[in-house]
C-alpha positions as CSV (number, residue, x, y, z in Angstrom):
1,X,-46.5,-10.6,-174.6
2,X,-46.6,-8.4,-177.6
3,X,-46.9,-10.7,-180.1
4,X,-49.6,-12.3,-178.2
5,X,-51.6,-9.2,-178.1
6,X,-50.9,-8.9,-181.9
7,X,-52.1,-11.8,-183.2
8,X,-55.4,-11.2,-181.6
9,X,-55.6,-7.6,-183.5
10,X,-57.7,-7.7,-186.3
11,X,-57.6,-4.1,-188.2
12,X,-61.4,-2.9,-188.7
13,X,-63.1,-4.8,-186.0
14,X,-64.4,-3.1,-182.9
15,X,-62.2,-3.4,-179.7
16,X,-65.1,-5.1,-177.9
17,X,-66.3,-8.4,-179.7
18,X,-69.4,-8.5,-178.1
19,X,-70.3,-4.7,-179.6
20,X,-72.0,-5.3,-182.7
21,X,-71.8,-2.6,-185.2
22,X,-74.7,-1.9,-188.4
23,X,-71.8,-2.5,-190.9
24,X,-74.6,-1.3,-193.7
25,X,-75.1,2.2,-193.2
26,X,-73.5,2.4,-189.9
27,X,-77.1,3.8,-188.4
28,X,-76.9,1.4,-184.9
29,X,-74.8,-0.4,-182.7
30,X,-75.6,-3.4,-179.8
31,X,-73.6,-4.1,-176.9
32,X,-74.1,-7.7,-176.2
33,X,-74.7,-9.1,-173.0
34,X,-72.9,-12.0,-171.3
35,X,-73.6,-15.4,-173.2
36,X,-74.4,-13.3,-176.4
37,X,-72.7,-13.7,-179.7
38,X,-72.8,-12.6,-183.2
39,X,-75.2,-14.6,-185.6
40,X,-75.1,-14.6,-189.2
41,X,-78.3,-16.0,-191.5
42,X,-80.8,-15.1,-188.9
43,X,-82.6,-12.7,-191.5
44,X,-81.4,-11.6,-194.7
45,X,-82.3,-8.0,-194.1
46,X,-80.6,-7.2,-190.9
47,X,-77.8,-5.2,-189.9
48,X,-77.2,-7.0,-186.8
49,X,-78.0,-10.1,-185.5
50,X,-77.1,-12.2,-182.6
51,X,-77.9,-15.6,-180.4
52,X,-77.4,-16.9,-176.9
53,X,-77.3,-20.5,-178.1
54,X,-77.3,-21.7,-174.2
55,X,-81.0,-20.4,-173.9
56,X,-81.9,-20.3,-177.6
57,X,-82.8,-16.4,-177.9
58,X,-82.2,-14.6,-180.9
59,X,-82.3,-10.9,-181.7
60,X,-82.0,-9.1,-184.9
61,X,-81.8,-5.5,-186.0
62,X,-83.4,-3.8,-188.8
63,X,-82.8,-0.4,-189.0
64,X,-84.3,1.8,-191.8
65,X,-83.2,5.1,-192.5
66,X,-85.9,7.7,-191.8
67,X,-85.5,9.8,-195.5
68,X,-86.5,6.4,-196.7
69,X,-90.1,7.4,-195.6
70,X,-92.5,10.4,-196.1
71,X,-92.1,12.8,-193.2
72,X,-94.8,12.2,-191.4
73,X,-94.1,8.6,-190.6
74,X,-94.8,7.6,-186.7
75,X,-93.0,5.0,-184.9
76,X,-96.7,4.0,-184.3
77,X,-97.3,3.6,-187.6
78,X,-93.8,1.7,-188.6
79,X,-94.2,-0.5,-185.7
80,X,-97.3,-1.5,-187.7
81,X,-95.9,-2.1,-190.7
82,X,-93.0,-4.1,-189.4
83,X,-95.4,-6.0,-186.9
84,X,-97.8,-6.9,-189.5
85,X,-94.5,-8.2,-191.8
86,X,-94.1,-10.5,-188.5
87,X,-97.9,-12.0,-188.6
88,X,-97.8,-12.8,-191.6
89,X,-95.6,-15.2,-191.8
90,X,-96.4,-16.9,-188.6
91,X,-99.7,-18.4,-187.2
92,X,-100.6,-15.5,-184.5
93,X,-101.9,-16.5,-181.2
94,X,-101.6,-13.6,-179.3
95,X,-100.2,-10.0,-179.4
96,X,-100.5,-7.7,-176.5
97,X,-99.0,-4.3,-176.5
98,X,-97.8,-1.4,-177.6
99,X,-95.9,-0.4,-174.1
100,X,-94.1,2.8,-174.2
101,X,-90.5,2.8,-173.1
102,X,-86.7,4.4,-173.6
103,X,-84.3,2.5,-175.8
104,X,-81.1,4.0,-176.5
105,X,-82.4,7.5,-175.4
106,X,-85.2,7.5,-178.2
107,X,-89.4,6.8,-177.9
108,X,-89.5,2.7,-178.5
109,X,-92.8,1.0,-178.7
110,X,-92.6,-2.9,-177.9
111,X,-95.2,-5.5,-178.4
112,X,-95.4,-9.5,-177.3
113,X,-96.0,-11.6,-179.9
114,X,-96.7,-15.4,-179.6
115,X,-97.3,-17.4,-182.5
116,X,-96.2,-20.8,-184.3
117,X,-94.2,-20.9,-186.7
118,X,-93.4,-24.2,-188.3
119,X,-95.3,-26.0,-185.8
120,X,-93.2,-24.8,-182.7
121,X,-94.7,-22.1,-180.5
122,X,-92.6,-18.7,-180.3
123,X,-93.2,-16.1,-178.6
124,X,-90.9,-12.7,-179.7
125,X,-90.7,-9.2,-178.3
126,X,-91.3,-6.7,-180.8
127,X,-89.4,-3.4,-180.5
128,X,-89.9,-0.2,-182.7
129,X,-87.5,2.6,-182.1
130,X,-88.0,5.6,-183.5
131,X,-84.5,7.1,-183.6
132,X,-83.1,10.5,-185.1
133,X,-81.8,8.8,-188.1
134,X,-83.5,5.7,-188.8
135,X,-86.6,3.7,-187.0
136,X,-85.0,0.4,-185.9
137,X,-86.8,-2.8,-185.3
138,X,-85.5,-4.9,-182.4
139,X,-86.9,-8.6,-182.8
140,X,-85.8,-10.9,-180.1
141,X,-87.3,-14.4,-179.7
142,X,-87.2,-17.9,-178.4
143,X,-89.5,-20.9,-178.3
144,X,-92.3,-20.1,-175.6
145,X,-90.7,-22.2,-173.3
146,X,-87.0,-20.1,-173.3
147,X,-89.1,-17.0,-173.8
148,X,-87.8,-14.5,-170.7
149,X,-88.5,-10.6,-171.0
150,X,-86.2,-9.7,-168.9
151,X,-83.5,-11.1,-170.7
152,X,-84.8,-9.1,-173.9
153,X,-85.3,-6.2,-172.0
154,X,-81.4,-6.3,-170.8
155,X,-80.5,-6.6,-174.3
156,X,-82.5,-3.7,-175.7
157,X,-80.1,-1.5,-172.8
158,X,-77.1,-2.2,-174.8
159,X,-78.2,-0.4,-178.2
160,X,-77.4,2.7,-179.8
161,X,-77.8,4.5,-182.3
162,X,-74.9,5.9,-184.4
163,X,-74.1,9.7,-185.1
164,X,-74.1,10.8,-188.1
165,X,-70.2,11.0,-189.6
166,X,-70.9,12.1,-192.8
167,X,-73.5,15.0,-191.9
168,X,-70.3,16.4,-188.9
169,X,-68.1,16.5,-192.1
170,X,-70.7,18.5,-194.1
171,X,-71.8,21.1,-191.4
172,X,-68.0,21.9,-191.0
173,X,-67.8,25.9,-191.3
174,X,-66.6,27.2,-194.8
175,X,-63.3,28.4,-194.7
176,X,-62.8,32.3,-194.7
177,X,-60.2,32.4,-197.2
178,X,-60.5,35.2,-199.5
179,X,-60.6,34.3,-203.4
180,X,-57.5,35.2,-205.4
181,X,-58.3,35.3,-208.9
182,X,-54.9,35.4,-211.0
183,X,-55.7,37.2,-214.2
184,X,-54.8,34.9,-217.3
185,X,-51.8,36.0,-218.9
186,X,-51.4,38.5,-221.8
187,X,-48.5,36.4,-223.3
């Protein structure tokens, strides 16, 4: 039995294979769903991708950290930019949006985009969330015929976004010690 377990141990992977973890800059995490795996090549940019190959969804995640941007950057206002990324490279049918909702415990805007691309009709659900440390784009999508939002929607309940490691380590309380200061020696 031991051995068994071992030899499906792999040092630096999460416990859960179906958690996907922002290995960049460690900013957001995605539980995946039943019939969800990991992707790779989706989009060169992500952090995270993933496919449920049975349907032929898709989802990626782009997360960019908010000290990347001036402060007064809205999620509004990155939603557009990342949206207009999107139409650009597709041939836009329709967009209807934004709705407001909760994703991961942060303000999200999302978006329905159809559109072909290559000749084959896509539809993709656009997701913005404005987070503490980074706004993250959600894009999931599927040919217009496999398009289902509730599916998408499920997905979007399994992400969040990291803490903050390095920033717990900082705000750690000075220590108290008082200074000694040896004098140098007269010899």
């Amino acid at each position: 039995h031991y051995k068994e377990r071992l030899r499906h141990f792999v040092p630096g992977r999460p416990a859960d294979p179906r958690a996907l973890v922002d290995q960049s800059l460690g900013l957001a995490r995605l539980e995946l769903p039943e019939g969800w795996r990991p992707a790779q090549d989706l989009n060169e940019t992500a952090s995270i991708e993933a496919i449920n190959a049975l349907h032929g969804r898709h989802v990626i995640v782009i997360s960019d950290a908010i000290e990347d941007f001036v402060p007064e950057m809205t999620v509004y206002e990155h939603s557009v930019n990342t949206r207009s990324e999107l139409t650009g490279s597709i041939q836009l049918i329709s967009c209807s949006g934004p709705e407001r909702r909760m994703v991961g415990g942060f303000d999200a805007l999302q978006y329905e985009i159809e559109g072909f691309f290559q000749q084959t009709r896509i539809k993709y659900l656009h997701t913005t969330i404005a987070g503490r440390r980074a706004f993250h784009q959600v894009l999931a999508w599927a040919t217009y015929s496999r398009y289902d939002r509730a599916s998408f929607d499920g997905l979007l309940n399994g992400f969040t976004e990291l803490p903050d490691v390095s920033t717990a380590i900082k705000a750690a309380p000075p220590t108290t010690e008082p200074l000694h200061v040896t004098p140098a020696s007269r010899y």
